[in-house]
FIVO-325470 format. One record per residue (C-alpha): residue number from 0; residue in three letters; y, x, z. Coordinates in nm, 2 decimals, always signed. Layout:
N
   lofi   marnu        y        x        z
    NUM     ALA        Y        X        Z
...
***
This chain:
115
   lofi   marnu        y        x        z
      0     UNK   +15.33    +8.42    +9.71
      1     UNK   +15.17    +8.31   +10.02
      2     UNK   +15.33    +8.33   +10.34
      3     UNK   +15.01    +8.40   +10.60
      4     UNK   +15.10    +8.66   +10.85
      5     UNK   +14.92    +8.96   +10.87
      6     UNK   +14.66    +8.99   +11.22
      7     UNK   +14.70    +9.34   +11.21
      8     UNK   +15.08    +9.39   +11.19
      9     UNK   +15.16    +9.10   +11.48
     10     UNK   +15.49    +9.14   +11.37
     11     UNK   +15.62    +9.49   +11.32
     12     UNK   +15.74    +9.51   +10.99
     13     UNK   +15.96    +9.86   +11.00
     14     UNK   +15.98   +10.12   +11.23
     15     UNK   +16.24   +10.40   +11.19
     16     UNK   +16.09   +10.62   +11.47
     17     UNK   +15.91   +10.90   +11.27
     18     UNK   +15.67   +10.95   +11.55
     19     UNK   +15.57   +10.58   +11.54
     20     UNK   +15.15   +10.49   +11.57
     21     UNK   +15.06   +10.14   +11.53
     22     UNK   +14.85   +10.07   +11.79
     23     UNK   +14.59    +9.75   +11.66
     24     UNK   +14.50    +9.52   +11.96
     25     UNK   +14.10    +9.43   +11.95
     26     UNK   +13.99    +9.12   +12.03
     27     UNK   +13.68    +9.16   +12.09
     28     UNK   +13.47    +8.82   +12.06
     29     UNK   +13.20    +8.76   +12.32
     30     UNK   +12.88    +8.66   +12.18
     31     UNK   +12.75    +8.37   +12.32
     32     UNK   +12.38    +8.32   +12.31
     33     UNK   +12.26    +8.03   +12.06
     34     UNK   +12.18    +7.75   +12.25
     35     UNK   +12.56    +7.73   +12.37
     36     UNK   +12.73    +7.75   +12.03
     37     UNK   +12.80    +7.44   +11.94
     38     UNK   +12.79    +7.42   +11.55
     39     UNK   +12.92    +7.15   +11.31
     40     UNK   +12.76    +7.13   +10.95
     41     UNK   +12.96    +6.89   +10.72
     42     UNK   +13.03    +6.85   +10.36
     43     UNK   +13.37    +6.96   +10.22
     44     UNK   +13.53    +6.94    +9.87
     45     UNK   +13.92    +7.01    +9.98
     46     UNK   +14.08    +7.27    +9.77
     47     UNK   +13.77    +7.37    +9.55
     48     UNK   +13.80    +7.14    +9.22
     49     UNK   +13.56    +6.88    +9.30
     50     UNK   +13.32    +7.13    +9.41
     51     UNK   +13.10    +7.03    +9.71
     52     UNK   +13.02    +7.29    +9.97
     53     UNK   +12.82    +7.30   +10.31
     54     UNK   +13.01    +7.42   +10.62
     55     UNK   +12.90    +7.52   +10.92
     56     UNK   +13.16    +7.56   +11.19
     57     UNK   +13.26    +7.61   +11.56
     58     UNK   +13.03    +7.98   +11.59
     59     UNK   +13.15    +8.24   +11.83
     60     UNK   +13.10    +8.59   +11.81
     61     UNK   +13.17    +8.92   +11.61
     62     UNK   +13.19    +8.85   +11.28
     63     UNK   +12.87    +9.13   +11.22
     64     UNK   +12.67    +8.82   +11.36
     65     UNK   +12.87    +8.55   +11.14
     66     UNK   +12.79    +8.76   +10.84
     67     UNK   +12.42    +8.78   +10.92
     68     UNK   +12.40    +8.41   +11.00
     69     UNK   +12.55    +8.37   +10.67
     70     UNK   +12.36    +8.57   +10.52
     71     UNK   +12.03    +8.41   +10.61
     72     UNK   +12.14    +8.04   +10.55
     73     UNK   +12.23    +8.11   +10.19
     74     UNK   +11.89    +8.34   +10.12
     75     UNK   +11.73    +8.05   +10.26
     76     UNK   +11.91    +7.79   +10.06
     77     UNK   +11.84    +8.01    +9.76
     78     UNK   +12.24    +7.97    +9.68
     79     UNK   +12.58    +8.17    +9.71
     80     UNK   +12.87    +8.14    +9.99
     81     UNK   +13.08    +8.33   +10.23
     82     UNK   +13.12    +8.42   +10.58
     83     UNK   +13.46    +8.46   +10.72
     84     UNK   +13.73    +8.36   +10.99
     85     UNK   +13.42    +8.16   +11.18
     86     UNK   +13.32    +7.98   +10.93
     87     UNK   +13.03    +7.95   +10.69
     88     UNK   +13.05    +7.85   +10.36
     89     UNK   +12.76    +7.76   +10.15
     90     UNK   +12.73    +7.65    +9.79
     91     UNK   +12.65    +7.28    +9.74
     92     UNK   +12.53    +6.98    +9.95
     93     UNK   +12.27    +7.18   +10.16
     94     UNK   +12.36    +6.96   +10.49
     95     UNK   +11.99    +6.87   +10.57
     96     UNK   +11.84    +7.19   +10.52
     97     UNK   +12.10    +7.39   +10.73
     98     UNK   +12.09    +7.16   +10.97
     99     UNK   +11.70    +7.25   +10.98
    100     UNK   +11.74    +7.61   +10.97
    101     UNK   +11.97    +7.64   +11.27
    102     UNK   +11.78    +7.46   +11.50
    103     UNK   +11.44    +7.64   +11.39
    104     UNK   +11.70    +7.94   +11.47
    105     UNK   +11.76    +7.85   +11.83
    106     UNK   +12.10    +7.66   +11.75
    107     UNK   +12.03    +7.39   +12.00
    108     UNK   +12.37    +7.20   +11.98
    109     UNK   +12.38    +7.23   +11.59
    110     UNK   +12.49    +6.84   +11.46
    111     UNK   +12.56    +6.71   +11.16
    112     UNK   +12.94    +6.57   +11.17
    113     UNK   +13.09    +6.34   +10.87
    114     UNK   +12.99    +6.08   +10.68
***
């Protein structure tokens, strides 16, 4: 069982006043326009059996727009992956052509980090 702490509890386990509401504290993320995100893409095989997949790091923002972004690198790619916790994960060794497709984007400050 893992042991990763819950954001939407921060803490409170029990609560033995019957009346109790849990209030959940927003963060709300400002968006930042994209020519000041500064995006990392860089190949990863940690924890995924060998597997090679692209990741694109360092956005800021709701995660709406960190699903959408997601969304648009992988239909481009033509291959699967995931958008969560700021970071975007897509299927294989597509470093070049996400690299590409951010700055055609407007991702000014998008590099290419590793080897």
């Amino acid at each position: 069982m893992s042991k990763k702490s819950n954001p939407k509890r921060s803490g409170i386990v029990f609560s033995t006043n019957p009346d109790f509401e849990f209030e959940q504290e927003r963060e709300e993320t400002a968006s930042l326009p994209p020519q000041q995100q500064k995006l990392r893409v860089l190949l990863d095989r940690k924890q995924r059996g060998g597997k090679e997949v692209t990741l694109v790091s360092g956005f800021v923002g709701p995660d709406e727009e960190l699903v959408e972004l997601g969304k648009y690198l992988k239909t481009k790619c033509g291959v699967g992956g995931s958008a969560k916790d700021g970071e975007i994960l897509v299927q294989g060794d597509q470093r070049d052509k996400v690299v590409k497709l951010l700055l055609e984007k407007g991702f000014n400050n998008t590099k290419r980090s590793g080897g």
